[in-house]
N, C-alpha and C positions, 0 to 999 in steps of 0.2 A: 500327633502321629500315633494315634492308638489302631491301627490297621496293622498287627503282628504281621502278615504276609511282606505289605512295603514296609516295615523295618528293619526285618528280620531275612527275609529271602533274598532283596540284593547282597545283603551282608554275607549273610553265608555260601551264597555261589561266589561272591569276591577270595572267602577266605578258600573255597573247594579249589580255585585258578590259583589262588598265590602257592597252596601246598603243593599241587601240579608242579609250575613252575619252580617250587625250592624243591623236586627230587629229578628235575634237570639238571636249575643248577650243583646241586651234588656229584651228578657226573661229568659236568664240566671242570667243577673243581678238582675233581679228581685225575681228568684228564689231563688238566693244565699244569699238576704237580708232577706227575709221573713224564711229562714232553718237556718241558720247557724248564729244567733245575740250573740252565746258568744263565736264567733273564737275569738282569740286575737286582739287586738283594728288595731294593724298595720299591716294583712293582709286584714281587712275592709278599710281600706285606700288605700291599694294597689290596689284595686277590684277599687275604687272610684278614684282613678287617673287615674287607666287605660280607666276607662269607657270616663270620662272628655276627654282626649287624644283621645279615637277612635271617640265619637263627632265630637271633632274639624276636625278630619279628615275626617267624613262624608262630614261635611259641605264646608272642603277646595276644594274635591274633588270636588262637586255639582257645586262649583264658578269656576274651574277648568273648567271643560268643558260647562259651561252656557255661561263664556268668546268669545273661538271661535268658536261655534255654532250658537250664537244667536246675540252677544253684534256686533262682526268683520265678522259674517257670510257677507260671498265674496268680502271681503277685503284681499289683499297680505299677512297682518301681521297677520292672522289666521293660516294659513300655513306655515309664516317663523319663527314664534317665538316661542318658549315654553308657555303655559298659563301660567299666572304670579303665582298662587298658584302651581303649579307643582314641584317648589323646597321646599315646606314643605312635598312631599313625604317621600322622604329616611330620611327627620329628625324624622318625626312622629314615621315610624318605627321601627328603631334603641331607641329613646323613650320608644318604647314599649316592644321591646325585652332587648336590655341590664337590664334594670330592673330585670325583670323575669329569664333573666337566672342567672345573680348574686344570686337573691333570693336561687333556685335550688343549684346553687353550695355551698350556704351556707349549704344547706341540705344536700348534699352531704355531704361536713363534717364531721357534724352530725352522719350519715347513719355508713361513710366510715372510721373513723377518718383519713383521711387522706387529708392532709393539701396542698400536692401539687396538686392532683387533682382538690381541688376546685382552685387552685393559677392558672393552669394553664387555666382553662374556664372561672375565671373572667380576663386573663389578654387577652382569644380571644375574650370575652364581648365587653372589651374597644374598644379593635382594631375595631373590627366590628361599636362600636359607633364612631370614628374617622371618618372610612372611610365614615360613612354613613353622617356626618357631613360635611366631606369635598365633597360627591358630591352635597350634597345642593348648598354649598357656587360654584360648577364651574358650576351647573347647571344655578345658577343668573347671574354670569361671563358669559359665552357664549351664551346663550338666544336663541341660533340661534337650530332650526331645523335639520341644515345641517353639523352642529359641534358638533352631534349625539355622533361619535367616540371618540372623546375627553374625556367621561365621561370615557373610559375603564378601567382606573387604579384604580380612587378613589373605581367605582364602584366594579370591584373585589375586592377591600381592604374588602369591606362591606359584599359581597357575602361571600367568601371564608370562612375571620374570624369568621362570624356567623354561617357559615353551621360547620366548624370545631367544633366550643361549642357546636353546638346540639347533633353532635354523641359524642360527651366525655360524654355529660351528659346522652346519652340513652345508650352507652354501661356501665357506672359506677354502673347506677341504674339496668341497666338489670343483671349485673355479680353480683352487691350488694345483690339483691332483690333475686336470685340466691341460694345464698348462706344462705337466712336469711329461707329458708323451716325449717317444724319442724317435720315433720311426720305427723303431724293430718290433716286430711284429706280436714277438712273443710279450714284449714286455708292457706294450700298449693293450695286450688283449687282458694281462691282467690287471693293470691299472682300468682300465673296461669295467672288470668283470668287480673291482671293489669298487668303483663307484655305485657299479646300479646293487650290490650286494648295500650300500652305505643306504640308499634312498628307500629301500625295500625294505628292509631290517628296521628302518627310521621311522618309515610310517606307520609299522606296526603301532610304535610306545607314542608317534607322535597321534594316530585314531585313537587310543586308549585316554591320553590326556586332555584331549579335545572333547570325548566322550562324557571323562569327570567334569573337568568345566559346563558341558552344555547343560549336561541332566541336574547339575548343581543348581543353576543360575534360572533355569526353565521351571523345575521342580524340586523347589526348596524345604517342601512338606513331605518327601518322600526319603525314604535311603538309597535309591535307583542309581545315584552318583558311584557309590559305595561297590558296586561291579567291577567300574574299571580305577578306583580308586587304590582296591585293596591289593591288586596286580599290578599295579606301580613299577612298585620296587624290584620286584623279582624280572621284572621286565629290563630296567635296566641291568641290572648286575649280568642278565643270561646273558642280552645284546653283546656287553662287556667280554663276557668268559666265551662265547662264540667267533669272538671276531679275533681272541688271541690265541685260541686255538687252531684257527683256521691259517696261521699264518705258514704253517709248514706246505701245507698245498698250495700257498697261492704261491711262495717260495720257488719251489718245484713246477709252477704252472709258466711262470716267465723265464726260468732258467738264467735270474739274477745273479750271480754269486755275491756273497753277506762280506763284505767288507769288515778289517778289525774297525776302521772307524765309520762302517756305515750308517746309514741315515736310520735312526727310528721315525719311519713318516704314521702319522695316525690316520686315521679314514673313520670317519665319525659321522652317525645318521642323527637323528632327533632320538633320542634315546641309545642308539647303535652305538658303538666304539669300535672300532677296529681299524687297526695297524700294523703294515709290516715291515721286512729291514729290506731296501732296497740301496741300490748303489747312489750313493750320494751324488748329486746331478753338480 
């Protein structure tokens, strides 16, 4: 792949979209500490992992392509090698989503009482964090540009298994959330309004991942993949940080009042997260 343009240009519009989306999330986060200081201690931790984590990945990104642009700009080894931060990709994001989806399927639970459904989205959780582990490690193994196709297995282990937990968890919550209508009008209209908010939101990160997948699998000799690869990440965590901030409007939009022991119900798209506290049915 010595065509600097397909190397190097999806790369770097992937890292222009990821830093876009980490100074959202920035004001999400900021949002979400300054609204929400008495959600439970360990979804405030969760928020603060994940932010630390999309960080780091800002910053590997940045070193990612500052490497052979600037450091090997028109030297052979800019175009024959992978930039050395390049394999904390797929680890970052798998990082970031196995967490989250775990989180969901516990809610699911919850929601569903049903114990295989969550059994079976954390056990594509893992699988997706496997695979996404193992193309780290062949991504450091092969180095080489032009040993491109090599990733194909690890890499669909990682694709597949995570696109499969997204839609378990958007069809569970959709059919869940479905089902939990009361009649009243107001409160149907926002359980409504978070479903198609859940399906909307989901298909953003679920086009995005589909996108990686296809231009991977289609065009293996190119970095074309590398567009929606490198906006990943930021894609979920935003979905994530939008949908818990959204909870005080949709709150106010049904006219629920929040019970001491009310429901944390989740609302979860293909990349989306969001939930809010409604009266326990």
């Amino acid at each position: 792949m010595a065509n600097v343009e397909l190397s190097f240009g999806p790369m770097l519009m992937g890292v222009f979209i990821n830093m876009i989306l980490y100074g959202v999330l920035i004001v999400q986060a900021y949002t979400y500490y300054q609204t929400y200081k008495h959600d439970a201690a360990w979804i405030r931790y969760l928020v603060l992992y994940l932010f630390i984590v999309e960080s780091l990945n800002s910053a590997f990104d940045i070193v990612m392509m500052y490497q052979p642009l600037i450091l090997q700009w028109g030297r052979d080894e800019a175009v024959k090698f992978f930039p050395t931060m390049f394999a904390t990709e797929p680890a970052v994001i798998v990082a970031i989503s196995t967490p989250i989806q775990i989180f969901f399927a516990w809610r699911i639970r919850a929601l569903t009482k049903s114990n295989w459904v969550a059994f079976i989205i954390c056990f594509f959780s893992v699988v997706s964090f496997a695979g996404g582990v193992w193309t780290t490690v062949m991504i450091a193994i092969i180095r080489l540009f032009s040993r491109k196709p090599e990733l194909h297995w690890p890499a669909l282990v990682w694709f597949l298994a995570s696109c499969v937990s997204d839609v378990l968890i958007t069809a569970s919550l959709v059919i869940s959330l479905s089902k939990r209508k009361t009649g009243f009008v107001a409160t149907d209209d926002a359980i409504s309004k978070i479903i198609r908010m859940t399906v909307q939101t989901g298909m953003l990160t679920a086009f995005f991942a589909i996108g990686d997948v296809v231009f991977f699998m289609t065009l293996p000799h190119t970095a074309l993949n590398f567009i929606w690869d490198l906006s990943l990440s930021k894609l979920y965590t935003n979905c994530l940080m939008s949908t818990l901030n959204a909870r005080a409007g949709l709150k106010e939009m049904s006219n629920v009042p929040t019970a001491a022991n009310g429901t944390l119900c989740p609302l979860v798209g293909s990349g989306d997260r969001m939930y809010s506290r409604i009266h326990p049915a």
